[in-house]
TORPA-4810 file (N, C-alpha, C, O; in nm, 3 decimals):
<nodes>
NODE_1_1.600_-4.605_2.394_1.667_-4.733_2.391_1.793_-4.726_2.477_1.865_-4.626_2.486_X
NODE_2_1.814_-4.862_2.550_1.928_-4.846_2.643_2.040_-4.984_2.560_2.027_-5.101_2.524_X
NODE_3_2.160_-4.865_2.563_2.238_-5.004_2.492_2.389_-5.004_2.581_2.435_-4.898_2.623_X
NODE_4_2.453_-5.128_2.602_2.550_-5.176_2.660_2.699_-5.153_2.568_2.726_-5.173_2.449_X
NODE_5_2.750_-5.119_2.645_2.949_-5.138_2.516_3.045_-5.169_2.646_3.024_-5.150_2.766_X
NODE_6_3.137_-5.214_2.590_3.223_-5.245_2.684_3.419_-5.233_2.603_3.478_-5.298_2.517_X
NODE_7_3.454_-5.129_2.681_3.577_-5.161_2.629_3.705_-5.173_2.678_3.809_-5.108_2.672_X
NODE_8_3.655_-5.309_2.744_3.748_-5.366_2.829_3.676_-5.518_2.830_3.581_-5.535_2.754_X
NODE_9_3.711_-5.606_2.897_3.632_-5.711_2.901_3.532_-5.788_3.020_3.532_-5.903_3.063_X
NODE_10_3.443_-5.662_3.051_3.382_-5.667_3.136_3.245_-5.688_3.065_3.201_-5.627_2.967_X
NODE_11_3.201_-5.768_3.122_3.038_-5.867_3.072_2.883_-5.784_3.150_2.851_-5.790_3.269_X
NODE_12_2.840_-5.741_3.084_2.713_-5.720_3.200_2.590_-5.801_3.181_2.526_-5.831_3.081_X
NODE_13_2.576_-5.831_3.330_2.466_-5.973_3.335_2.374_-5.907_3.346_2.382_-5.785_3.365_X
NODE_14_2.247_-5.982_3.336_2.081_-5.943_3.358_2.068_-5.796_3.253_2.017_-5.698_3.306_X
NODE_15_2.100_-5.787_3.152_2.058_-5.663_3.066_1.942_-5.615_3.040_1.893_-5.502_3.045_X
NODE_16_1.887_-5.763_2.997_1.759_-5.700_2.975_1.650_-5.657_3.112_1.564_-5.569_3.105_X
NODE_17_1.675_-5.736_3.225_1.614_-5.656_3.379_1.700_-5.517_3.375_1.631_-5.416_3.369_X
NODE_18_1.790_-5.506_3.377_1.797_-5.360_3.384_1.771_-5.292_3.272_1.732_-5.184_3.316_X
NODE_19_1.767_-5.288_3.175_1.698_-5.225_3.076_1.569_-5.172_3.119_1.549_-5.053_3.093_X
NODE_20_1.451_-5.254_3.195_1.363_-5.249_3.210_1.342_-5.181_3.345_1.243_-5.108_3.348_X
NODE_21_1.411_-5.189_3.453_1.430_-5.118_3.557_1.472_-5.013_3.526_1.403_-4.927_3.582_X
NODE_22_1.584_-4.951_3.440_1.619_-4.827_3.443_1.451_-4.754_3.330_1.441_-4.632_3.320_X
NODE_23_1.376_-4.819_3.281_1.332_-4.742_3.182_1.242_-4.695_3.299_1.213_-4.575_3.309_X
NODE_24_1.196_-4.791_3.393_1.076_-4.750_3.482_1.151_-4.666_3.573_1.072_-4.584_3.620_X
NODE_25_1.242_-4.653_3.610_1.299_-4.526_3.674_1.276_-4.416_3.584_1.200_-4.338_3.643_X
NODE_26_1.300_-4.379_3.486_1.289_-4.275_3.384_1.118_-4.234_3.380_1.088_-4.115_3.387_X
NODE_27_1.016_-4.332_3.368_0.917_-4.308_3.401_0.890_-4.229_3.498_0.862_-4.111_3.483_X
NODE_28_0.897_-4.279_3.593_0.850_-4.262_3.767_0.925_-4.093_3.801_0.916_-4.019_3.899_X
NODE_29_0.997_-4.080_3.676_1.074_-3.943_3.706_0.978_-3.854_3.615_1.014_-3.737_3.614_X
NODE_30_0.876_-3.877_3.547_0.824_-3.804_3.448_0.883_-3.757_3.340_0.872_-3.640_3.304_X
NODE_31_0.978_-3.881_3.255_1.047_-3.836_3.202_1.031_-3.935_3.084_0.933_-4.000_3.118_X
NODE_32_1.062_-3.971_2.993_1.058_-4.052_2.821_1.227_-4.086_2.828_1.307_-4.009_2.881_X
NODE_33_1.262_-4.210_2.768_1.312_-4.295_2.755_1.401_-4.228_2.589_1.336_-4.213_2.486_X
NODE_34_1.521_-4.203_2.597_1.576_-4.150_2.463_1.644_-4.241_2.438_1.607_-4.356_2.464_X
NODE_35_1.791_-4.206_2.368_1.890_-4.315_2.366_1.977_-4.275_2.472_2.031_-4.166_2.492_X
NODE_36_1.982_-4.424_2.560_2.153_-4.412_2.622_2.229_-4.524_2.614_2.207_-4.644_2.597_X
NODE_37_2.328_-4.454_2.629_2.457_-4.587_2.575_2.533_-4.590_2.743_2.527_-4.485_2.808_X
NODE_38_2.596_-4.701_2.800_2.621_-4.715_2.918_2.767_-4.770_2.809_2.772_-4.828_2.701_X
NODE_39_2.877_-4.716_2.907_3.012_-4.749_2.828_3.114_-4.805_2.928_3.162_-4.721_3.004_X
NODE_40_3.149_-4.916_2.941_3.201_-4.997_3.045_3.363_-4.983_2.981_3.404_-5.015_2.870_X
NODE_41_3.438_-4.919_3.102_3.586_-4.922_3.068_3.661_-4.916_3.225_3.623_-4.932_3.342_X
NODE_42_3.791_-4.883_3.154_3.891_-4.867_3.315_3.872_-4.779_3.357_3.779_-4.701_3.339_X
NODE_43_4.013_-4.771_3.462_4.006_-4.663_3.542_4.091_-4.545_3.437_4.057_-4.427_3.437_X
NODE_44_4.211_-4.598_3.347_4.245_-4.550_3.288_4.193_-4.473_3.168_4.211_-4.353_3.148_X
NODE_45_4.113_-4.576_3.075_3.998_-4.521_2.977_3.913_-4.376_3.030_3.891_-4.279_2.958_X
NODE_46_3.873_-4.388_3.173_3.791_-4.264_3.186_3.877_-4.155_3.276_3.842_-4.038_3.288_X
NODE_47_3.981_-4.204_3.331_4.084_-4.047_3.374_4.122_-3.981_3.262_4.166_-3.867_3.263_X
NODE_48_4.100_-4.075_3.126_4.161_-3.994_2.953_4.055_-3.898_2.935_4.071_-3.782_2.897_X
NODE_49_3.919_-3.964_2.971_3.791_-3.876_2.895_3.752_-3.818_2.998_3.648_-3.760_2.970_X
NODE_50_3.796_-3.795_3.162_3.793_-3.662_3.205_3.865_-3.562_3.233_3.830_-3.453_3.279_X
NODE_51_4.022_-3.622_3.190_4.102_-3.480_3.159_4.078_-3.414_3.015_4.124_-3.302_2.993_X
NODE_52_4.012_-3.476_2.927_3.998_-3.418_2.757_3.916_-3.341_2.799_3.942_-3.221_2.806_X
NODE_53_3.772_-3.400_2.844_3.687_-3.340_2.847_3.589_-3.233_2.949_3.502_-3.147_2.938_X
NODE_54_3.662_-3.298_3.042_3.647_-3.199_3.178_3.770_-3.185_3.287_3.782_-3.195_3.410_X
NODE_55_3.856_-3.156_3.172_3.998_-3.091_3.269_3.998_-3.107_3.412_4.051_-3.038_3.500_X
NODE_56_3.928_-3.212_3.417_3.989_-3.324_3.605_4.083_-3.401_3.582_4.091_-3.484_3.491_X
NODE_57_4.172_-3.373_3.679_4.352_-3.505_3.647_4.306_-3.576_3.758_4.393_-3.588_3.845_X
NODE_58_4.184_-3.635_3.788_4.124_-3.754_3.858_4.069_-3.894_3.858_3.998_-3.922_3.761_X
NODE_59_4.084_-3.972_3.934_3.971_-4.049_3.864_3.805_-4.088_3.945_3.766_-4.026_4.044_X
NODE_60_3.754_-4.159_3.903_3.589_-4.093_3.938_3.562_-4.283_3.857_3.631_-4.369_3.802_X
NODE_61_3.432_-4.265_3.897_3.360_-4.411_3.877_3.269_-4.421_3.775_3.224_-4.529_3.735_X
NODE_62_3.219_-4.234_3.703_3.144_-4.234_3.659_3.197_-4.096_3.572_3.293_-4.022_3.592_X
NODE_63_3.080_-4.096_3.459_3.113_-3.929_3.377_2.972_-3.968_3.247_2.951_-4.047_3.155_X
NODE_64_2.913_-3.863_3.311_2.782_-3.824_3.199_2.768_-3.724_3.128_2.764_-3.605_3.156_X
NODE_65_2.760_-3.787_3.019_2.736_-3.675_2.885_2.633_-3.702_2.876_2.604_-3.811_2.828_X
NODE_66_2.499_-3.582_2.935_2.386_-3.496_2.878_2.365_-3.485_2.769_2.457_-3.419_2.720_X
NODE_67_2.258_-3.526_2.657_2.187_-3.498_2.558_2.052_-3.474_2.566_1.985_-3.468_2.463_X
NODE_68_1.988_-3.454_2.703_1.880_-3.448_2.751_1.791_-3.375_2.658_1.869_-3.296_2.606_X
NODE_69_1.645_-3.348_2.593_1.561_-3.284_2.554_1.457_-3.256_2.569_1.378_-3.292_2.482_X
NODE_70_1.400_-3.167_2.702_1.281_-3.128_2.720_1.280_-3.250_2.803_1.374_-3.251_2.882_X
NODE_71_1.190_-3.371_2.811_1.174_-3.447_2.915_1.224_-3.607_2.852_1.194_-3.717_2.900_X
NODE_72_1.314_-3.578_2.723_1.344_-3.715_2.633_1.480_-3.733_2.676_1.570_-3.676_2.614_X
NODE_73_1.511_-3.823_2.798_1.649_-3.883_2.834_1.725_-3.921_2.765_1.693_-4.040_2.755_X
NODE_74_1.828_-3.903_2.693_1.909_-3.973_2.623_2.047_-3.895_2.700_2.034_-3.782_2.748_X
NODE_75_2.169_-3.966_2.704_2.316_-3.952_2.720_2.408_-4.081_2.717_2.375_-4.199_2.715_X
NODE_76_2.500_-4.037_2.719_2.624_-4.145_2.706_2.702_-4.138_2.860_2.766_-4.043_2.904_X
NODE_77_2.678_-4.262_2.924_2.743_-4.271_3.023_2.893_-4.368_3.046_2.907_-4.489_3.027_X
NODE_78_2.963_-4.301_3.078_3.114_-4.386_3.085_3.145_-4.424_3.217_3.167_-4.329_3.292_X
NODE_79_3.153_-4.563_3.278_3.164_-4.582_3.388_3.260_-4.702_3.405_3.241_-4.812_3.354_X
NODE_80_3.371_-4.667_3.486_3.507_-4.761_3.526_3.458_-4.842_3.608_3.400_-4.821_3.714_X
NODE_81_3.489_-4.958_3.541_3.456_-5.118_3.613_3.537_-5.133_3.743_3.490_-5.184_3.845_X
NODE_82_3.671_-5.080_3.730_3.746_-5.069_3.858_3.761_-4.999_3.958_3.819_-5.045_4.056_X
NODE_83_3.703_-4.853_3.953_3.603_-4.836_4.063_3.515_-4.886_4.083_3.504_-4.922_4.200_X
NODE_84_3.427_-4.911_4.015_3.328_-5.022_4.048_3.341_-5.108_4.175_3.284_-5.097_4.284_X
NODE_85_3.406_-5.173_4.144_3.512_-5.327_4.207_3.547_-5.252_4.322_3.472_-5.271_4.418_X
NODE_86_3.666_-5.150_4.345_3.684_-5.044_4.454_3.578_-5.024_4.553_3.560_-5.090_4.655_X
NODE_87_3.495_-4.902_4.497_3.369_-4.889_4.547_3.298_-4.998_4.662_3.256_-4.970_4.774_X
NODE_88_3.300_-5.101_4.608_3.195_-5.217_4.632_3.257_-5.262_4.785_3.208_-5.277_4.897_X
NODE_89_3.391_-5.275_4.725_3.500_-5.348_4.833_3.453_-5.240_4.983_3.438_-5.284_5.096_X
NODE_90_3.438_-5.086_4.939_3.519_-4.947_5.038_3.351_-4.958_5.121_3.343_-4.919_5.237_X
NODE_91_3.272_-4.992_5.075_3.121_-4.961_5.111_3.044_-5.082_5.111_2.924_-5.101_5.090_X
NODE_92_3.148_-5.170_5.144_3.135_-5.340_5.245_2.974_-5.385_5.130_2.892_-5.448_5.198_X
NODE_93_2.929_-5.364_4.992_2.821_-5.391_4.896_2.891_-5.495_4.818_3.013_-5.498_4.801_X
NODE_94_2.789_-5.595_4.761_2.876_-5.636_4.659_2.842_-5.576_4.542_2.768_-5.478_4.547_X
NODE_95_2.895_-5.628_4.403_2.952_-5.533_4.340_2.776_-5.519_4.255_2.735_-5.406_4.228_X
NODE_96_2.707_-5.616_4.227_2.584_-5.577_4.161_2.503_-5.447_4.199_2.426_-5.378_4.132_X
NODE_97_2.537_-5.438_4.300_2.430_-5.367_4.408_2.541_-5.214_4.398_2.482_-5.116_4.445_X
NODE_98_2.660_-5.187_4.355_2.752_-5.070_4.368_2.718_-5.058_4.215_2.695_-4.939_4.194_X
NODE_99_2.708_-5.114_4.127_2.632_-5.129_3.984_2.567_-5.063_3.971_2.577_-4.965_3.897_X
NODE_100_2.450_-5.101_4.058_2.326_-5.071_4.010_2.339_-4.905_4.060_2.289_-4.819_3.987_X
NODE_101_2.385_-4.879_4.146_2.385_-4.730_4.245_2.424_-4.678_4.141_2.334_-4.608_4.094_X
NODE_102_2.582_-4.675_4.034_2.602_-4.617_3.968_2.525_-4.629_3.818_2.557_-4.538_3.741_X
NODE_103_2.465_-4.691_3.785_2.405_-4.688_3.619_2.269_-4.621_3.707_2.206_-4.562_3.620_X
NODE_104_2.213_-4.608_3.806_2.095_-4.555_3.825_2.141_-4.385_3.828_2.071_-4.316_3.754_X
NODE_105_2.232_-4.323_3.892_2.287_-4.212_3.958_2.334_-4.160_3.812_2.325_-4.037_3.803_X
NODE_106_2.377_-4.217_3.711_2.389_-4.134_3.534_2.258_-4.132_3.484_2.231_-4.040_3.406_X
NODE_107_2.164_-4.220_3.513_2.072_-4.147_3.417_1.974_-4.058_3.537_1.894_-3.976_3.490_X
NODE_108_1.981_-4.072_3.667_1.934_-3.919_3.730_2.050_-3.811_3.729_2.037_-3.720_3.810_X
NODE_109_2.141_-3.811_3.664_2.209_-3.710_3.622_2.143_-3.597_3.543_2.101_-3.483_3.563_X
NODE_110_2.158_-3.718_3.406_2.027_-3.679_3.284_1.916_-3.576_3.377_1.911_-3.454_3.389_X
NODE_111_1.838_-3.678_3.431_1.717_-3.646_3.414_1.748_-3.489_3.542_1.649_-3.450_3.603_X
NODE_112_1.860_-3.430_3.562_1.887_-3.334_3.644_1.933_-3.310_3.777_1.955_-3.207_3.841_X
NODE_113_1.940_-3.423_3.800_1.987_-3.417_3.975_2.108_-3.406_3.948_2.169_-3.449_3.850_X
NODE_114_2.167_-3.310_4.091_2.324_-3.283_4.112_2.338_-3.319_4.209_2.249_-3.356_4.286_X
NODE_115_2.513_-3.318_4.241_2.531_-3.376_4.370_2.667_-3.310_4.427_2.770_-3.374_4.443_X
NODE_116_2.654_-3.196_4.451_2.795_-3.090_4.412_2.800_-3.046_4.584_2.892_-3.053_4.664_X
NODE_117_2.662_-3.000_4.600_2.591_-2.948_4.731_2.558_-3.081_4.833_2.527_-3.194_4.796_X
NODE_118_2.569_-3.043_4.940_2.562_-3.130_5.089_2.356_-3.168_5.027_2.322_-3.283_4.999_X
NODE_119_2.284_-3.084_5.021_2.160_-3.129_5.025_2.108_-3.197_4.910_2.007_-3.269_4.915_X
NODE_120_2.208_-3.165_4.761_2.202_-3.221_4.666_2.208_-3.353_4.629_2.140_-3.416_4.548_X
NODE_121_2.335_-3.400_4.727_2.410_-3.561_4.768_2.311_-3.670_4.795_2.290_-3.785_4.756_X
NODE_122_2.233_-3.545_4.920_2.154_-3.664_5.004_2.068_-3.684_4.905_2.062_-3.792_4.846_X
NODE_123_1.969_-3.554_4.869_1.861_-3.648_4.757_1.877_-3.714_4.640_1.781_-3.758_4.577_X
NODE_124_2.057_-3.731_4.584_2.099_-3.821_4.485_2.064_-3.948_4.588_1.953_-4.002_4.584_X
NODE_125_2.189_-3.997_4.700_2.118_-4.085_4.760_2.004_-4.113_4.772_1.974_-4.219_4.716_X
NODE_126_1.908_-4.049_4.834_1.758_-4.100_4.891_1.712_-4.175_4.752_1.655_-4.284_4.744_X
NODE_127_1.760_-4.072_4.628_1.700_-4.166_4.487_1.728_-4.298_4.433_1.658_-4.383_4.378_X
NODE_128_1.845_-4.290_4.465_1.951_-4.389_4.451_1.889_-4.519_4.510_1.849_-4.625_4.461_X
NODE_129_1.894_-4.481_4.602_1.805_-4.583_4.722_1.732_-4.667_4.696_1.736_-4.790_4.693_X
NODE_130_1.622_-4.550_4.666_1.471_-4.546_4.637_1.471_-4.662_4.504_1.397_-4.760_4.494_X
NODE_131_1.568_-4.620_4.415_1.528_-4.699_4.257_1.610_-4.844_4.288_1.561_-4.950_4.248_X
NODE_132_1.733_-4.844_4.358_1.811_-4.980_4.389_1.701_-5.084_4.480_1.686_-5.204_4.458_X
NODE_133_1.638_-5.013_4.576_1.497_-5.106_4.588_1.405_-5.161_4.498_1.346_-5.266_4.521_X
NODE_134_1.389_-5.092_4.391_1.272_-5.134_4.295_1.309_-5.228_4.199_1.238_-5.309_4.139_X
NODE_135_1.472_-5.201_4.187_1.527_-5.330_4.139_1.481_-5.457_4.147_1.437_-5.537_4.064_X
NODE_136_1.506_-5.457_4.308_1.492_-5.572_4.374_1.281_-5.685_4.332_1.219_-5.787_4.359_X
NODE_137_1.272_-5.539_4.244_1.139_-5.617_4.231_1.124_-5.670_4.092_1.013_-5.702_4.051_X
NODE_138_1.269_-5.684_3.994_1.212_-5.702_3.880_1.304_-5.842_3.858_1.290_-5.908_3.756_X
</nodes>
């Protein structure tokens, strides 16, 4: 099950299409559908929960907590609306489409992809890509 929070007052439209797009990404990865929670906050909210929790004094657009099991996806993803907004602006996208890159790019986290390494990046991209197209079909 994929569920929405927000703690800030940021709205997310089309839920239930992405619900359904991210589950068929999880598919197409050979992977089962667990629980994830997508957690919409600031920039501030998540520089708190990655200096607690991963001693970065940064800020970042995104931060996934793994609960992964065997091939059953579940994690909690925390992602700043204001990078978001940033993002979108820096990489001339609008912001649905910098959205979608990031709620797709936490749950191929999950499902194991890194992006630490130069060759790692690209095939986060190429995936990234790959699933922000399939969007476009639902």
């Amino acid at each position: 099950m994929i569920n929405y929070f927000s703690n800030n007052d940021f709205i997310l439209k089309n839920k239930l299409k992405r619900k359904k797009w991210l589950k068929e990404v999880i598919e197409q990865e050979a992977c089962r559908i667990g629980d994830i929670n997508y957690i919409f906050c600031s920039d501030e909210q998540l520089l708190e929960i990655n200096i607690q929790y991963l001693n970065h004094d940064y800020y970042t657009d995104i931060i996934t907590f793994d609960y992964k099991e065997n091939q059953l996806i579940s994690g909690d993803i925390f992602i700043s609306t204001d990078r978001v907004i940033e993002n979108a602006v820096i990489n001339n996208e609008d912001f649905d489409h910098e959205l979608n890159r990031v709620l797709v790019h936490g749950v191929l986290h999950i499902i194991g992809y890194k992006d630490k390494l130069e060759k790692d990046i690209e095939l986060m991209r190429k995936k990234e890509n790959t699933y922000i197209d399939l969007y476009k079909n639902y």
